[in-house]
C-alpha positions as a printed NumPy array, in Angstrom:
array([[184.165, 254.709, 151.371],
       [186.911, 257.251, 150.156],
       [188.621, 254.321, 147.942],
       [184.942, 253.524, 146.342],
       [184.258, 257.243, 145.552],
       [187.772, 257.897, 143.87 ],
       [186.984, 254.457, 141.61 ],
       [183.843, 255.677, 140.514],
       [185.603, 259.224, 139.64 ],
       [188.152, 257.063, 137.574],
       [185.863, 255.156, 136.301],
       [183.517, 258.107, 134.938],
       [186.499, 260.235, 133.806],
       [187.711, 257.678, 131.748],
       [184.294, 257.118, 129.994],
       [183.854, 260.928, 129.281],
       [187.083, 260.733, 127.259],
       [185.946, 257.836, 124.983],
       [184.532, 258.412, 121.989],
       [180.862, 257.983, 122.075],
       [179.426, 254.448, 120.111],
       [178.105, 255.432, 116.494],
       [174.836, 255.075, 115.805],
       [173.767, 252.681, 112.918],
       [172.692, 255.068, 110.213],
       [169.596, 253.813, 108.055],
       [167.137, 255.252, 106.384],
       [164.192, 253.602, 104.098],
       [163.177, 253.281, 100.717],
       [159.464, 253.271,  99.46 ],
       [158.372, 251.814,  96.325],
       [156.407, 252.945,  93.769],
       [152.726, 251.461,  94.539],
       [151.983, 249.651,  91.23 ],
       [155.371, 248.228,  91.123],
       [154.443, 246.903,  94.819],
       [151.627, 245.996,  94.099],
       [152.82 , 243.677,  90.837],
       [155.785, 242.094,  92.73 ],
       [154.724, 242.108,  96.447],
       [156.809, 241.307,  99.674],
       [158.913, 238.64 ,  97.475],
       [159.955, 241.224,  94.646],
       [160.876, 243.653,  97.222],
       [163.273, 240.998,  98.805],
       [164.877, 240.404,  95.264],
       [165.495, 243.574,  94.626],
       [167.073, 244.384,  97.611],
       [169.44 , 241.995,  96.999],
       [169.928, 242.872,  93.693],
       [170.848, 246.229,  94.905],
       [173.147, 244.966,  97.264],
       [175.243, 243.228,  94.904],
       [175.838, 245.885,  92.93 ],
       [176.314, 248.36 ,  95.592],
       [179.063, 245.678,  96.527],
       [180.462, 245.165,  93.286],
       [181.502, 248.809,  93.535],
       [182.562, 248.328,  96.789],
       [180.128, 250.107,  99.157],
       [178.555, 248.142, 102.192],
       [175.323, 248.815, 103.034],
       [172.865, 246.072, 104.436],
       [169.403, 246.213, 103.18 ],
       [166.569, 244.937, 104.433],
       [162.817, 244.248, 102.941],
       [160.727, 245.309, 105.508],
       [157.616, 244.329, 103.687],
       [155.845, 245.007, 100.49 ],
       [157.527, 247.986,  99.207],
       [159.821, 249.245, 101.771],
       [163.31 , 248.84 , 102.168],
       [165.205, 249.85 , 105.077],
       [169.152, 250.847, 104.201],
       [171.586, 250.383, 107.088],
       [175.389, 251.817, 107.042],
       [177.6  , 254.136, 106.451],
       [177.856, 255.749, 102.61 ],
       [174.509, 256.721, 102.825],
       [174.818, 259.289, 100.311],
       [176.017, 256.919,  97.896],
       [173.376, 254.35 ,  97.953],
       [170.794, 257.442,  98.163],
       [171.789, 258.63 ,  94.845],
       [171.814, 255.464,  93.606],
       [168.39 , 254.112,  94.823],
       [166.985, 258.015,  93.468],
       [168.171, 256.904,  90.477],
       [166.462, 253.444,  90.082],
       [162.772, 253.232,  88.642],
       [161.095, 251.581,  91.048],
       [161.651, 254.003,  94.047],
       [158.572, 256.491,  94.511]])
């Protein structure tokens, strides 16, 4: 019993000095309605790509992913990168 106890002390002791996992960061986008409206769920999927490839071409990596008509969700970790950028893009409400 003594041997099983001073495992599970290891055990926990060396977990409490790991770092903890990161959390995905995301946050989403919403469109502007009449550009949603004119270009529905399959313009929001192109232009999330679009986005992505030029977030990419200046070498930030963010995933984004159409999560319907109008709403984008951005997943990774220069958030405040691809927030200014999607701010400054027309189509975002």
């Amino acid at each position: 019993m003594l041997k099983y106890l001073v495992a599970v002390v290891l055990l926990l002791s060396q977990q409490t000095q790991c770092e903890p996992p990161q959390m995905p960061k995301f946050q989403l986008v919403y469109l502007k309605w009449d550009w949603t409206i004119a270009h529905k769920t399959e313009g929001t999927a192109k232009l999330a790509n679009e986005w992505s490839q030029l977030l990419k071409s200046a070498q930030i990596d963010v995933m984004m992913l159409p999560l319907g008509p109008g709403r984008v969700m951005l997943m990774g970790e220069k958030l405040k990168k691809v927030r200014k950028f999607v701010l400054e893009q027309p189509e975002v409400d």
